[in-house]
C-alpha beads as a LAMMPS data file, in Angstrom:
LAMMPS data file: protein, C-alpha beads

420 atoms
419 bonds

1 atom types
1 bond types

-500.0 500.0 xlo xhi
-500.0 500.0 ylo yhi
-500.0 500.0 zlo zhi

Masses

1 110.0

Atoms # bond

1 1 1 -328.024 -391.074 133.204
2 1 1 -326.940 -391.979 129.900
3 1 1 -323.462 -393.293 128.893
4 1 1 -321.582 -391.566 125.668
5 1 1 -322.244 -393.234 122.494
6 1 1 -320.255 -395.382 120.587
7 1 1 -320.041 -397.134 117.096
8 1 1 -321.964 -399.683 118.531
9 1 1 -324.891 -397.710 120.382
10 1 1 -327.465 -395.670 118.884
11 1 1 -327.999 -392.224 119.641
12 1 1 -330.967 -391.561 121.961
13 1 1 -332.452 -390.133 119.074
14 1 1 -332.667 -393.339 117.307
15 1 1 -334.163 -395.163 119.929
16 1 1 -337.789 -395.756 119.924
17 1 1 -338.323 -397.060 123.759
18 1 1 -342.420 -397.630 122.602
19 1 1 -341.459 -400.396 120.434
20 1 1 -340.519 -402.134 123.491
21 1 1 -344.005 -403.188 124.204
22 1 1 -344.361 -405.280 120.776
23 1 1 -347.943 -406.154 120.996
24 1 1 -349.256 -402.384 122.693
25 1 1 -350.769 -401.864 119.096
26 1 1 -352.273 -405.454 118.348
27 1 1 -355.844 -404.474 116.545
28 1 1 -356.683 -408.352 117.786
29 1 1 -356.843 -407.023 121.577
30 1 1 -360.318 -405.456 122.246
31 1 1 -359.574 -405.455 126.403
32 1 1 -360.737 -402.232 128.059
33 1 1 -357.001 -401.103 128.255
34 1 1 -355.628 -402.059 124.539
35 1 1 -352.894 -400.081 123.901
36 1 1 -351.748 -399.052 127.475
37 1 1 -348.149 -399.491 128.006
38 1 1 -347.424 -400.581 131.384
39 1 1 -343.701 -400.958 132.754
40 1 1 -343.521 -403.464 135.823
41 1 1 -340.804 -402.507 137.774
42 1 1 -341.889 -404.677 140.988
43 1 1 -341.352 -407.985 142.415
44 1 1 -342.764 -410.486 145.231
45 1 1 -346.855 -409.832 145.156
46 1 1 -348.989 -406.379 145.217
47 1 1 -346.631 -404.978 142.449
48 1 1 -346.711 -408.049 140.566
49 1 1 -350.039 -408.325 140.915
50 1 1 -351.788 -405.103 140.094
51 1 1 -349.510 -405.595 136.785
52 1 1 -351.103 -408.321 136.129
53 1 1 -354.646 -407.105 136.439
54 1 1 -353.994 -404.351 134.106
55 1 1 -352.603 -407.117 131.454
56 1 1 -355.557 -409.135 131.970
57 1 1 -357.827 -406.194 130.711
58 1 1 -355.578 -405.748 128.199
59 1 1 -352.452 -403.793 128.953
60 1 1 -349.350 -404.282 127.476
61 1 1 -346.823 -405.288 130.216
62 1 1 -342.840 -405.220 130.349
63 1 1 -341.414 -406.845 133.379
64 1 1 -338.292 -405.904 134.172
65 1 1 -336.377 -408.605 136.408
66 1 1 -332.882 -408.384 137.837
67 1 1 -330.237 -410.661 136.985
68 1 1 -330.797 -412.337 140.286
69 1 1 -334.516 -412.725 139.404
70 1 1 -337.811 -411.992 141.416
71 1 1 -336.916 -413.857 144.724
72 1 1 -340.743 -415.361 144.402
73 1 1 -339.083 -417.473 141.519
74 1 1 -337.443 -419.656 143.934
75 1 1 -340.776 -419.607 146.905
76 1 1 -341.525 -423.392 145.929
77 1 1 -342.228 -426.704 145.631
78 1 1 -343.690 -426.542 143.733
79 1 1 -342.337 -425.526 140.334
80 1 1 -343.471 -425.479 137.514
81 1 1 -340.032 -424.910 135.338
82 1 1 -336.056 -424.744 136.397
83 1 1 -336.502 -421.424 137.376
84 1 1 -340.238 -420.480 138.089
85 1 1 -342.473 -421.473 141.462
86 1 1 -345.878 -421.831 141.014
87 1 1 -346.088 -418.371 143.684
88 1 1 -344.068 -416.546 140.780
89 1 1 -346.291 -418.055 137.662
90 1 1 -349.462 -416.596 139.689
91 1 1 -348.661 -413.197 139.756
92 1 1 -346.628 -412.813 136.440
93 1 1 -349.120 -414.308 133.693
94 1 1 -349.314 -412.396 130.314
95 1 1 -346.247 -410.222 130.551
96 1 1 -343.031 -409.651 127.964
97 1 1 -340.001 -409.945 130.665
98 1 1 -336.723 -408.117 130.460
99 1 1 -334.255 -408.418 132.065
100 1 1 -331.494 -405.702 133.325
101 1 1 -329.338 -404.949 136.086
102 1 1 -330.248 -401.575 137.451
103 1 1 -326.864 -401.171 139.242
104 1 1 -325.232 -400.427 135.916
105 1 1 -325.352 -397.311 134.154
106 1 1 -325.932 -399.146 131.001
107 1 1 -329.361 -400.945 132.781
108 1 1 -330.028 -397.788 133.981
109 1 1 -329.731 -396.466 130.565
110 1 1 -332.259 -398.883 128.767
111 1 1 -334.778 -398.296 131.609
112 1 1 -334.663 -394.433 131.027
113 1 1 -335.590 -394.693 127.540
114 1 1 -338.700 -397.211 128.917
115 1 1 -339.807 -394.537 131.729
116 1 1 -339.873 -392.192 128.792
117 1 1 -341.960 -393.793 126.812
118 1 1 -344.200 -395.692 129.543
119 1 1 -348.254 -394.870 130.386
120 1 1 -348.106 -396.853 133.589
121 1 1 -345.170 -397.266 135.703
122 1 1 -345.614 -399.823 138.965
123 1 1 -342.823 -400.197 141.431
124 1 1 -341.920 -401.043 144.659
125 1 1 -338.639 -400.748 145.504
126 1 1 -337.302 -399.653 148.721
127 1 1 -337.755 -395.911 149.627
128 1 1 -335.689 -393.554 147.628
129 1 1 -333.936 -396.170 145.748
130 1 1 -335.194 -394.676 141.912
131 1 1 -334.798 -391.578 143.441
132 1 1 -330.775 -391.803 143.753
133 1 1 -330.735 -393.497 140.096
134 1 1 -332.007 -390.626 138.905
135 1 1 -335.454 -391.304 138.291
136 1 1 -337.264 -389.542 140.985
137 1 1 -340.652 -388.721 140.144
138 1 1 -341.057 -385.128 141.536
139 1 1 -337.936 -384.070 140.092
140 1 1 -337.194 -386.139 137.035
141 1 1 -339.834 -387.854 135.845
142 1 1 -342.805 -385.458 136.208
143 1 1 -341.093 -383.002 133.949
144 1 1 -339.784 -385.802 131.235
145 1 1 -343.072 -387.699 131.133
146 1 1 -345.879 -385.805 132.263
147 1 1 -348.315 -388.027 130.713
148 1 1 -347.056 -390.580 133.118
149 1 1 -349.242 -392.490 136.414
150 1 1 -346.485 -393.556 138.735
151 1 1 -347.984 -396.274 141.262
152 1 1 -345.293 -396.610 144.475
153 1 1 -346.039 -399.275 146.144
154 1 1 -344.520 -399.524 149.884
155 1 1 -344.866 -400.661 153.299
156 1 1 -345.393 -397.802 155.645
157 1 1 -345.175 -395.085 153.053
158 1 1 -342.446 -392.107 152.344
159 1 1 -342.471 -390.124 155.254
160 1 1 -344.099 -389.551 158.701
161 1 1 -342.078 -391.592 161.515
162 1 1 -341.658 -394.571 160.196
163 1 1 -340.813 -393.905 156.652
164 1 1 -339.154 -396.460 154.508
165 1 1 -339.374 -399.410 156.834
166 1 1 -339.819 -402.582 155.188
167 1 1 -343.181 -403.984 154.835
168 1 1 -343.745 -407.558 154.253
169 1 1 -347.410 -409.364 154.657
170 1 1 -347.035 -411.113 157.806
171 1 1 -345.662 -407.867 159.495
172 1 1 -348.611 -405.949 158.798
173 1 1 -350.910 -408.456 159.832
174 1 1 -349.349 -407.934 163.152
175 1 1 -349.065 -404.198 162.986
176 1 1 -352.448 -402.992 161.810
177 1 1 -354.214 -405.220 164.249
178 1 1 -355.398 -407.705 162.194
179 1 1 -353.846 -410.662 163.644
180 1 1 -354.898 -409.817 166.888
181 1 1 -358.502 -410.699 165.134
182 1 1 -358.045 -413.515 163.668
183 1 1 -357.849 -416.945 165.403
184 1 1 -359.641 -418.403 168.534
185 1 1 -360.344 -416.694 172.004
186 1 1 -358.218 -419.312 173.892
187 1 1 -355.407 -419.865 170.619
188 1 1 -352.794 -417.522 169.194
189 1 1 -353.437 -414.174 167.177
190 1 1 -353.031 -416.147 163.650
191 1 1 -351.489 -415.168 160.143
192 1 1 -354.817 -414.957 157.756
193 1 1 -353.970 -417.863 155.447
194 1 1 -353.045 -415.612 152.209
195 1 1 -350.796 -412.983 152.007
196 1 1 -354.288 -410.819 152.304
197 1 1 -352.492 -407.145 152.613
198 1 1 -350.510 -407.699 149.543
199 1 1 -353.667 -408.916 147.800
200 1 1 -356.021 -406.035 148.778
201 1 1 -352.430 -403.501 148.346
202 1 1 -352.923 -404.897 144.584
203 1 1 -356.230 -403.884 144.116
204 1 1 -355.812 -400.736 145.781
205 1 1 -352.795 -400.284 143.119
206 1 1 -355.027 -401.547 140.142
207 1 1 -358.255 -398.990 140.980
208 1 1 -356.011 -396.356 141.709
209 1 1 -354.328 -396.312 138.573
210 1 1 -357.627 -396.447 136.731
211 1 1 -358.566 -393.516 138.779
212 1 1 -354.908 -391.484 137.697
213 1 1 -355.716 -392.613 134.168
214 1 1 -359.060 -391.502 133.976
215 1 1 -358.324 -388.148 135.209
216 1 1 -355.342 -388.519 132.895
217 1 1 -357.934 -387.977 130.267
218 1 1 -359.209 -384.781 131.370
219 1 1 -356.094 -383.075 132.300
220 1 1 -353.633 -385.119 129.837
221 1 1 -351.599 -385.100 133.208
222 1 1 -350.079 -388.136 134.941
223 1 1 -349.693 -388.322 138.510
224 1 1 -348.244 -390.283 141.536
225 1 1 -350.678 -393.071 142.777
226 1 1 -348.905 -393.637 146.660
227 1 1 -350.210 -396.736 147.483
228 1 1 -348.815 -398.587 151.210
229 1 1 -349.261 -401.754 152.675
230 1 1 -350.415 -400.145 155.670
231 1 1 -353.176 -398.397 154.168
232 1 1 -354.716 -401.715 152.899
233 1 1 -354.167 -403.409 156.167
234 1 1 -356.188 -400.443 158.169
235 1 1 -358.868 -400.495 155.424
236 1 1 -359.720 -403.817 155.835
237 1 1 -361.000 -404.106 159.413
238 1 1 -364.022 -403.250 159.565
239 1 1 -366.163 -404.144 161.480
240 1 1 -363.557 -404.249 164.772
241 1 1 -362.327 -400.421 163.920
242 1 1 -365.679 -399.207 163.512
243 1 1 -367.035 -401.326 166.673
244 1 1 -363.824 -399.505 168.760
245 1 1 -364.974 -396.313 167.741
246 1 1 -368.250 -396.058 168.265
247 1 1 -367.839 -398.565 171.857
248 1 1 -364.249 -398.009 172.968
249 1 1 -364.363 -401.871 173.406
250 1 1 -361.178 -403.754 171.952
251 1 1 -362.230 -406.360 169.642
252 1 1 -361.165 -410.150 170.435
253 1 1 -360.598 -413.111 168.326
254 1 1 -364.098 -415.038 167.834
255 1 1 -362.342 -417.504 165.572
256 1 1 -365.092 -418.773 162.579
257 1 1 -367.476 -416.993 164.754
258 1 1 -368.935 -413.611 163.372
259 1 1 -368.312 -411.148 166.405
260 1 1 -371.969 -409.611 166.294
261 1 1 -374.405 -412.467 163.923
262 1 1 -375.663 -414.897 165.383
263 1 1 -375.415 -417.876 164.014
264 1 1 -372.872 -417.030 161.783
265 1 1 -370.399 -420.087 161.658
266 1 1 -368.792 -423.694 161.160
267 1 1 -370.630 -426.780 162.312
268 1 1 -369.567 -430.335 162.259
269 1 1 -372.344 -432.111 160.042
270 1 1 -372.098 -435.808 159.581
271 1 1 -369.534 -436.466 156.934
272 1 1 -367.612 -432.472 156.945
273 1 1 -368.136 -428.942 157.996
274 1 1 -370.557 -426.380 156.804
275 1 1 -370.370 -422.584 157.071
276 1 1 -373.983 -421.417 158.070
277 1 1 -375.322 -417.897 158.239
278 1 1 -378.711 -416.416 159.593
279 1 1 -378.160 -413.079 159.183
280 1 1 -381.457 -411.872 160.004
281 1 1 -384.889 -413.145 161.746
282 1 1 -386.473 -414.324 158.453
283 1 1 -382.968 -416.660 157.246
284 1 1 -383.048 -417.893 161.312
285 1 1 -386.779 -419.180 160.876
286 1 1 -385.842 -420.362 157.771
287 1 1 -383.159 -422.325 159.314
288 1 1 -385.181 -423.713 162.432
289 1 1 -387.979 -424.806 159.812
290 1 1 -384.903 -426.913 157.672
291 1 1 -383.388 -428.325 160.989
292 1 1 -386.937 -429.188 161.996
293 1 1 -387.379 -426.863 165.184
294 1 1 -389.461 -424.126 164.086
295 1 1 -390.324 -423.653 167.777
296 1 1 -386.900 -421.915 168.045
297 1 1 -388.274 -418.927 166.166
298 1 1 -390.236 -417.625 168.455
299 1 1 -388.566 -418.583 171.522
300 1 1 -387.802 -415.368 173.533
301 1 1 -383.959 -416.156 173.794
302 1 1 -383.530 -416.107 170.229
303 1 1 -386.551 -414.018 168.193
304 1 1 -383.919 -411.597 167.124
305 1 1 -380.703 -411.224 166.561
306 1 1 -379.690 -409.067 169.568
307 1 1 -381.413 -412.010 171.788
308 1 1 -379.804 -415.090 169.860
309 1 1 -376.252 -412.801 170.415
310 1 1 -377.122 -412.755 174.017
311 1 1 -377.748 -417.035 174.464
312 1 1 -375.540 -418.158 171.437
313 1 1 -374.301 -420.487 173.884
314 1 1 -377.540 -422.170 174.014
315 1 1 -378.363 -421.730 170.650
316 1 1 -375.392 -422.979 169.293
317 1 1 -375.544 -426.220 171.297
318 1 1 -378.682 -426.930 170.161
319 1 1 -378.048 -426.552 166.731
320 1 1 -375.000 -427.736 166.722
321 1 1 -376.675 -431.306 168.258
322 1 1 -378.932 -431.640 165.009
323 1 1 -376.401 -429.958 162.030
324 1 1 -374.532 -433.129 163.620
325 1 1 -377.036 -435.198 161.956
326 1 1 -377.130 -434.531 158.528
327 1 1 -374.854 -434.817 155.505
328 1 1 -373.218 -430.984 154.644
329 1 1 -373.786 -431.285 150.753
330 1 1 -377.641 -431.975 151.505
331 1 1 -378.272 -429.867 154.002
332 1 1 -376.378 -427.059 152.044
333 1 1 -378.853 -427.295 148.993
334 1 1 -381.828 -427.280 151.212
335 1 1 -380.550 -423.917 153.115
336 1 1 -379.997 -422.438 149.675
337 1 1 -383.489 -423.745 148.348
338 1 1 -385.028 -421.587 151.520
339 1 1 -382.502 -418.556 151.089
340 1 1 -380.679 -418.953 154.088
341 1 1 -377.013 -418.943 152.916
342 1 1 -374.611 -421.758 153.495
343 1 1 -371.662 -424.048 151.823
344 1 1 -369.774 -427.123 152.318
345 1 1 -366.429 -426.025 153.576
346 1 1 -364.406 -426.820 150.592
347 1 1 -360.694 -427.479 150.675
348 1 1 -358.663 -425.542 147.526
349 1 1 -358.969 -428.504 145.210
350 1 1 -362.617 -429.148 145.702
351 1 1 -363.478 -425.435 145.274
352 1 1 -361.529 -424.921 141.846
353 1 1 -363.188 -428.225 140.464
354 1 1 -366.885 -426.174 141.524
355 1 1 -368.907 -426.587 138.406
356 1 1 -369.938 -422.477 139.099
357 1 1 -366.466 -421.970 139.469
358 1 1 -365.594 -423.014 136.148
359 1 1 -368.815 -421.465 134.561
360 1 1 -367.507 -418.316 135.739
361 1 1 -363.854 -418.996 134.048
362 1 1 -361.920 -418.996 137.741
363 1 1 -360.263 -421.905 136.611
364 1 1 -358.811 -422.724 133.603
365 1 1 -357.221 -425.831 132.043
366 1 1 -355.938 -425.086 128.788
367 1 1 -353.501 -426.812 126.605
368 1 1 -351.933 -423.603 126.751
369 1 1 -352.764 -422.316 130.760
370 1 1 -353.527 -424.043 133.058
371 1 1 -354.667 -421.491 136.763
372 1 1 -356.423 -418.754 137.574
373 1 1 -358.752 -417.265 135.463
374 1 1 -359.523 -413.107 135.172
375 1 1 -361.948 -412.319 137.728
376 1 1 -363.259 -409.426 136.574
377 1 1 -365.925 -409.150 133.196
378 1 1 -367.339 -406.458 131.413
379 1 1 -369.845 -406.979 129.053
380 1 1 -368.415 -405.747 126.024
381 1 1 -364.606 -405.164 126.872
382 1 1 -363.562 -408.700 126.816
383 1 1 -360.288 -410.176 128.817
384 1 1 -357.125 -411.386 127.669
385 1 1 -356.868 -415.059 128.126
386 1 1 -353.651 -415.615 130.317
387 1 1 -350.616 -416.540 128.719
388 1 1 -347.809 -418.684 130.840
389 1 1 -345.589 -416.261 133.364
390 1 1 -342.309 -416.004 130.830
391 1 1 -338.874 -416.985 131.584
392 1 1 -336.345 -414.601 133.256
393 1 1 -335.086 -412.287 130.463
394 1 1 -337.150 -414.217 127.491
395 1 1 -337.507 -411.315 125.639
396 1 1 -334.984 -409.298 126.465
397 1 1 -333.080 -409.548 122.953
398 1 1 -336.588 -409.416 121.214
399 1 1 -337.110 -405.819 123.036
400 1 1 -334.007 -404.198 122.688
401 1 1 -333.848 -405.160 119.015
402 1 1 -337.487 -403.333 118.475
403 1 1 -336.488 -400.267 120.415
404 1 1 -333.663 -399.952 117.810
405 1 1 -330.061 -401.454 119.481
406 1 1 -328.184 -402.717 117.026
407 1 1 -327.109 -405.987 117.693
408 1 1 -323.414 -405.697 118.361
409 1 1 -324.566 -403.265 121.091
410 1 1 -326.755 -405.660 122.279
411 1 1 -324.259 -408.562 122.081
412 1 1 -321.866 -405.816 124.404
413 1 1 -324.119 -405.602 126.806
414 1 1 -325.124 -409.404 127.453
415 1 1 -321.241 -409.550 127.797
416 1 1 -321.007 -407.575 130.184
417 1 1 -323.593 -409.093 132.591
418 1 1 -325.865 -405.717 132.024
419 1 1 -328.508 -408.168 130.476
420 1 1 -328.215 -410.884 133.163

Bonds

1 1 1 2
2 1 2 3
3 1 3 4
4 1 4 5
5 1 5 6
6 1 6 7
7 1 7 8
8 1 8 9
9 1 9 10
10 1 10 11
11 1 11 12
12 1 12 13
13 1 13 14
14 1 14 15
15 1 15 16
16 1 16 17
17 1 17 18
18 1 18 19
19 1 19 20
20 1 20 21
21 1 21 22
22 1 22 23
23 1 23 24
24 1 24 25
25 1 25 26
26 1 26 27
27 1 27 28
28 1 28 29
29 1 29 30
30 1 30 31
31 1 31 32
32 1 32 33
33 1 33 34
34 1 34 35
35 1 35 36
36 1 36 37
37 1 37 38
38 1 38 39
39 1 39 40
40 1 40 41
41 1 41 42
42 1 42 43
43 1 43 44
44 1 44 45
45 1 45 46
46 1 46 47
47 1 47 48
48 1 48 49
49 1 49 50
50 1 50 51
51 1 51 52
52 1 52 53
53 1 53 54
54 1 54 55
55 1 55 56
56 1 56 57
57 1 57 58
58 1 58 59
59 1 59 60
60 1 60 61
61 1 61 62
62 1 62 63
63 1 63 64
64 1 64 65
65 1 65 66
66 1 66 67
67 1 67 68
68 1 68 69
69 1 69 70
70 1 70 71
71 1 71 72
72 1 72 73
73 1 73 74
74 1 74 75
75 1 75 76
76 1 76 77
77 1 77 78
78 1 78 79
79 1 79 80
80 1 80 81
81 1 81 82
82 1 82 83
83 1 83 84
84 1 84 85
85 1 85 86
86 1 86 87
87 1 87 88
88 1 88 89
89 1 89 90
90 1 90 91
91 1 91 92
92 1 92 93
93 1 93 94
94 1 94 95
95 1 95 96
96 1 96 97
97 1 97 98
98 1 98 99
99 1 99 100
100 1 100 101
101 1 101 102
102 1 102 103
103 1 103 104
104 1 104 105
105 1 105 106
106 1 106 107
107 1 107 108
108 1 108 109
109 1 109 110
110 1 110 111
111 1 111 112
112 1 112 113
113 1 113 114
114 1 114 115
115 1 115 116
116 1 116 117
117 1 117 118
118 1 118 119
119 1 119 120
120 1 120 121
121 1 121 122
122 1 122 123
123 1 123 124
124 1 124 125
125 1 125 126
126 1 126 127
127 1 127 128
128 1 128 129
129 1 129 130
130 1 130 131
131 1 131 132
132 1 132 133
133 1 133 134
134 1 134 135
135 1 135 136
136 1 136 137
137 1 137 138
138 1 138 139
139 1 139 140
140 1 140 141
141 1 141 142
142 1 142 143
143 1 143 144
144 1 144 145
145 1 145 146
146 1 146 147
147 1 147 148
148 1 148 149
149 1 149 150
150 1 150 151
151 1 151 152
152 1 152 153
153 1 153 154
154 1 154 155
155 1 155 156
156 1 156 157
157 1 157 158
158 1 158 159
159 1 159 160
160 1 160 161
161 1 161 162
162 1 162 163
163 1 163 164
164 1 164 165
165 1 165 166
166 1 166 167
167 1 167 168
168 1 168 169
169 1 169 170
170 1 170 171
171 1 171 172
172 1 172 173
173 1 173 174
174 1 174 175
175 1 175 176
176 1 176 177
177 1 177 178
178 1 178 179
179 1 179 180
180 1 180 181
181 1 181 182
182 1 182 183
183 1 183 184
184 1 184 185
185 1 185 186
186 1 186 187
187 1 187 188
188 1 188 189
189 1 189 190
190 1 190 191
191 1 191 192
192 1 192 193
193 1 193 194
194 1 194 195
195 1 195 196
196 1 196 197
197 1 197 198
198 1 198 199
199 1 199 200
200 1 200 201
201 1 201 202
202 1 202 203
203 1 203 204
204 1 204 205
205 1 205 206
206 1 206 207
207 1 207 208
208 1 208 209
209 1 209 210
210 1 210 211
211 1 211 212
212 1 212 213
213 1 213 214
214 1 214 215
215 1 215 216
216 1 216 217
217 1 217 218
218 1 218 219
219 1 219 220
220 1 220 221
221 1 221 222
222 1 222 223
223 1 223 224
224 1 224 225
225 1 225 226
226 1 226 227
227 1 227 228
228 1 228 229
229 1 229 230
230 1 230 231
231 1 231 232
232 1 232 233
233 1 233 234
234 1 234 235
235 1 235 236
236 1 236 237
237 1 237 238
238 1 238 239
239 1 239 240
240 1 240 241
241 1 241 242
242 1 242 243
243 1 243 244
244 1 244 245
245 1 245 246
246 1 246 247
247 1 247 248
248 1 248 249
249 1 249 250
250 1 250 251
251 1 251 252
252 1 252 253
253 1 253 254
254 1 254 255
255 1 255 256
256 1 256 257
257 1 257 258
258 1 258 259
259 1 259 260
260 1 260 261
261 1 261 262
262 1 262 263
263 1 263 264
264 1 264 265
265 1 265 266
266 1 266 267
267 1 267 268
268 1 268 269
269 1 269 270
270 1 270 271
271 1 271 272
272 1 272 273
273 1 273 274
274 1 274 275
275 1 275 276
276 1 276 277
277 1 277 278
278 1 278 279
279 1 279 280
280 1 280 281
281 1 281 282
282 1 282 283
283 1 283 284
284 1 284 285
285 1 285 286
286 1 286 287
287 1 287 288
288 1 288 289
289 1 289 290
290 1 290 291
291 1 291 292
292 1 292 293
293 1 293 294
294 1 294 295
295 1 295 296
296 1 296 297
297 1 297 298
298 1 298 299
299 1 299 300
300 1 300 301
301 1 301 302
302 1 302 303
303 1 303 304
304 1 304 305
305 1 305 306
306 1 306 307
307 1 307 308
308 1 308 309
309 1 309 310
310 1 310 311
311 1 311 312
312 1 312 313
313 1 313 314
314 1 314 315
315 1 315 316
316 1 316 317
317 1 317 318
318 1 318 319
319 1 319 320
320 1 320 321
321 1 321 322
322 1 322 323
323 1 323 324
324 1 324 325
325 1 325 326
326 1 326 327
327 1 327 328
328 1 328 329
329 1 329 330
330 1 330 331
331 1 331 332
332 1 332 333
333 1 333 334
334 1 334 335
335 1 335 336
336 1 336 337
337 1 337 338
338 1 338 339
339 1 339 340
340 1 340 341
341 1 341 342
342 1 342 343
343 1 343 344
344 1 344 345
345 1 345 346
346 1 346 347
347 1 347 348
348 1 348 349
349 1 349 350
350 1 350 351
351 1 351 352
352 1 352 353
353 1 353 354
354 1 354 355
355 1 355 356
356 1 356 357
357 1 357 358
358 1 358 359
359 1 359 360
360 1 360 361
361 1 361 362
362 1 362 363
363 1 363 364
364 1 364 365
365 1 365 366
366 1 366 367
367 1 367 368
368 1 368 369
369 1 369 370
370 1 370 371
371 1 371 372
372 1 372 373
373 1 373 374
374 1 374 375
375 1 375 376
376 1 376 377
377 1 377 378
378 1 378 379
379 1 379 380
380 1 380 381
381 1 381 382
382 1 382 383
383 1 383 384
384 1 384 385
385 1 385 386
386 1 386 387
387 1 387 388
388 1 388 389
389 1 389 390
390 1 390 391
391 1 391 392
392 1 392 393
393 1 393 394
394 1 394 395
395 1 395 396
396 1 396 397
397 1 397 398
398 1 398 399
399 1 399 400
400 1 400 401
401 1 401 402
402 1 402 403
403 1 403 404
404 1 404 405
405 1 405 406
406 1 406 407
407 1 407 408
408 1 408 409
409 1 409 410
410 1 410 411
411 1 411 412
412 1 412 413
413 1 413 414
414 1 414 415
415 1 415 416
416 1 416 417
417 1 417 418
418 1 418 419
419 1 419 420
């Protein structure tokens, strides 16, 4: 795995790969994970992502980017440099970025000495692909860095019968059912409008490396956290899987209409739409009082919930009728006022610009960021603020130079393409 040395290339012994993540010791970072050396080896989203959780609680992250760059650089307009979308910039705040080609021995080289020295490696590369560089976990890695939490990240998994085929969002919308939820009765199954399997994959991929790390501290062992796209896409559909097992009934599209609450759904108020929800008989009085129809409380059709499921026809014309009336923004604070939940439904711009939003620090417009904010607080532990996504390879020199390359090593390798 490593090539022979030369005047020009220090021994193995003279490298020190931990240096590579510059800032891992940085007595300024009080974030729940200071000091955690995380090496990113993914690209597109639930890789990406769960990276960049763990750097937003205060990991150090490395991102290690092909020549040819994350292929979510180019997913614009828009852009937000020469070579960065906005897509990329969202998942790739707050890391150092290096960049290598893997397909050389020399890349291959460099990212031995990080694997070595890592806490946290994330990756999602096709099936088996580390594997025939030499890095398989089992094998290789296991034994060389047993202190090490491995997080796979893949479509269908490793084995069983369809091991290592590729997984992208869309597809597993389809696949685990999901789509076939989502939409209107009489319209197409439709895509949910994120990519919402890689999104709850990179959660899955965050918690269970906090889980492999905080065994890690009881055993001093790392382990492999297996994490597929398929598994988030199953674990997300409840209610409809456990409504097919307990009824054997196969659960249709009921587009913004909850399949079982009643009412539990868009109406067209005067000037917009509202989302309204009477989950149970006290929010539905409350409702009918608001709307000025308290006599639809105790009306036998729709006293409880069972009842209103069984005439939402009716009770959703009638309803709909007087919502019809009012102004959404209005009627929204006097539904909230009587604790019967509701909102304006907000397009993307009008939701980041909410003054709660903000409050909470879910949107931030910084001289130096402006996006996303970390949506997770502890009391104490505070976040890192983000930092812009960095360049392709902007700190590649920077990192090789702390790990200990000398620089006419370093200048060999950028000449021969290893460092893009």
């Amino acid at each position: 795995m490593t090539t022979a040395p030369s005047d020009t290339q220090p021994q193995d012994s003279a490298i020190d790969a931990r240096a590579a993540w510059r800032s891992a010791s940085d007595p300024e970072n009080r974030g729940a994970l200071a000091g955690l050396r995380v090496l990113d080896l993914s690209r597109v989203l639930a890789g990406p992502l769960a990276a960049q959780m763990l750097a937003d609680q205060g990991a150090e992250v490395l991102k290690v980017e092909a020549p040819s760059g994350d292929e979510t650089r180019g997913w614009g307009p828009p852009f937000v440099s020469e070579d960065s979308s906005a897509y990329y910039t969202g998942m790739n705040h707050s890391k150092d970025n290096l960049c290598l080609d893997l397909r050389t021995e020399a890349g291959r080289d460099v990212l031995g000495h990080l694997l070595d020295a890592a806490d946290v490696v994330i990756e999602n590369f096709k099936a088996g692909t580390l594997s025939r560089w030499g890095f398989d976990y089992e094998s290789v890695l296991a034994e060389r860095n047993p202190t090490l939490v491995y997080t796979r990240i893949t479509g269908f998994g490793v084995d069983g019968p369809m091991a290592g085929a590729p997984g992208y969002d869309a597809v597993l919308q389809s696949f685990g059912g999901l789509m076939s939820i989502n939409g209107y009765p009489d319209g197409n199954p439709l895509r949910v409008g994120v990519p919402i399997v890689d999104i709850v994959a990179a959660n899955m991929a965050f918690s269970g490396t906090l889980l492999a790390l905080l065994e890690r501290e009881r055993s001093g062992l790392g382990q492999l956290v297996d994490i597929t796209l398929l598994d988030a896409v199953v674990s997300i559909l409840h209610p409809h899987s456990a409504n097919w097992t307990a009824s054997g009934a196969v659960p249709q599209r009921t587009g913004d209409v909850h399949p079982t609450v009643v009412p539990y759904q868009v109406f067209d108020a005067a000037d917009g739409q509202i989302f309204i929800s009477a989950a149970n008989d006290r929010q539905f009085a409350s409702l009918t009082q608001i709307l000025g129809m308290p006599e639809l409380a105790s009306d036998p059709r729709f006293t409880t919930n069972g009842q209103r499921h069984a005439h939402r026809a009716e009770l959703i014309g009638i309803l709909s009728e007087v919502v019809s009336a009012r102004p959404r923004v209005e009627l929204a604070d006097l539904l909230d006022a009587a604790g019967v939940a509701s909102s304006p439904v907000n397009t993307i711009d009008q939701a980041l610009r909410e003054p709660q939003v903000r409050h909470r620090g879910l949107f931030l417009d910084t001289e130096d960021y402006r996006g996303v904010g970390v949506p997770l607080s502890l009391s104490r532990s505070r976040s890192r603020p983000p930092r812009p996504a960095a360049a392709r390879g902007e700190h590649t020199v920077a990192v090789l130079e702390a790990m200990g390359y000398a620089p006419a090593h370093i200048d060999a390798l950028l000449n021969e393409g290893v460092l893009g």
